[in-house]
C-alpha positions, 0 to 999 in steps of 0.5 A: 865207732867205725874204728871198732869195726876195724880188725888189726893183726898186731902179730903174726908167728909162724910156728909155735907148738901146744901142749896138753897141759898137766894138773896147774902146779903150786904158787911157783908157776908153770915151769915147760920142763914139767910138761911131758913132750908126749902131750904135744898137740898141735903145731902151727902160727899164732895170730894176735888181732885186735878189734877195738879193746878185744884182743884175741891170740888165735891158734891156726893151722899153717895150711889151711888157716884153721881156727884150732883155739882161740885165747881172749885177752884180759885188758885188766890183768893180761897175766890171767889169760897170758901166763909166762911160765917161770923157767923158759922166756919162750913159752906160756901158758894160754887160757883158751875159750871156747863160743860157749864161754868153757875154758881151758889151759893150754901151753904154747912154745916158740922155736925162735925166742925173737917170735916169743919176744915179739909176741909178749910185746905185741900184747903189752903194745895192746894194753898200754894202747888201751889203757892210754885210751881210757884215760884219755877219755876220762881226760876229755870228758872232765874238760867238757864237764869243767865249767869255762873259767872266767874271761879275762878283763883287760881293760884299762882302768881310769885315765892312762896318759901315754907319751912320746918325746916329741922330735926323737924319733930314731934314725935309720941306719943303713944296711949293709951293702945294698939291704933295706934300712934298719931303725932302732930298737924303741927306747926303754921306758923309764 
């Protein structure tokens, strides 16, 4: 479709910071007060770009516009690629790929909980968007799978005798002040 070869920026944040991350913690989550600042790695602007059903959070340098990681979004479950962590509303957990399909865990904290907001929002927009169209053309393909229903006859059957009283055709009444005339309402049938 032409309107995939459209790339859209749904977002772009000014500063975040990355970290290296230490061994993934138990079933209680990611937690920021465990990451050491000594793992702190890159510093930078986050770019969210969709291009069809691919969404793609891009880690770049502020100067340059350098790709320095690249996290695909998950459509299906958006928690494996983008994980919040249990104890900040500021800061996740981003599963970077590389061209050769290796991964890797890497977090990310904003300074401003107004970009960490906008980017949550900004990727939940993105699912919902693609969600909605799926089911929109599961919708459209059952209507044209979907036999027509029948036309609808509406023809009278047999002899239909209708008639007027003859000589009561209404009068009609003036209109105020210099309008057009009104004519009655037709009577109700019996």
């Amino acid at each position: 479709m032409a309107e995939e070869a459209v790339e859209r920026t749904l977002c772009l944040l000014r500063q975040a910071h990355v970290y290296k991350l230490p061994p993934r913690p138990s079933a209680g989550g990611w937690r920021c007060q465990e990451w050491p600042k000594t793992n702190h790695i890159f510093s930078g602007r986050v770019r969210v770009l969709a291009r069809g059903d691919v969404c793609n959070v891009q880690l770049e340098d502020a100067t340059t516009g350098g790709l320095f990681a690249k996290c695909p979004l998950n459509n299906d479950n958006p928690e494996i690629s983008v994980e919040p962590v249990a104890d900040s509303s500021r800061y996740f957990v981003l599963r970077v790929e590389d061209d050769q399909g290796r991964h890797a865990f890497l977090g990310m904290g904003f300074v401003e909980r107004n970009d960490a907001f906008e980017f949550n929002v900004s990727l939940q927009d993105h699912v919902k968007h693609v969600r909605w169209e799926a089911e929109h053309a599961k919708e459209v393909e059952a209507a044209a799978l979907a036999p027509a229903p029948p036309p609808t006859d509406f023809t009278l059957k047999g002899t239909v005798s209708i008639s007027l009283p003859a000589g009561s055709a209404p009068k009609p009444r003036e209109a105020p002040k210099g309008g057009a005339p009104l004519t009655l309402p037709p009577p109700l049938p019996p």
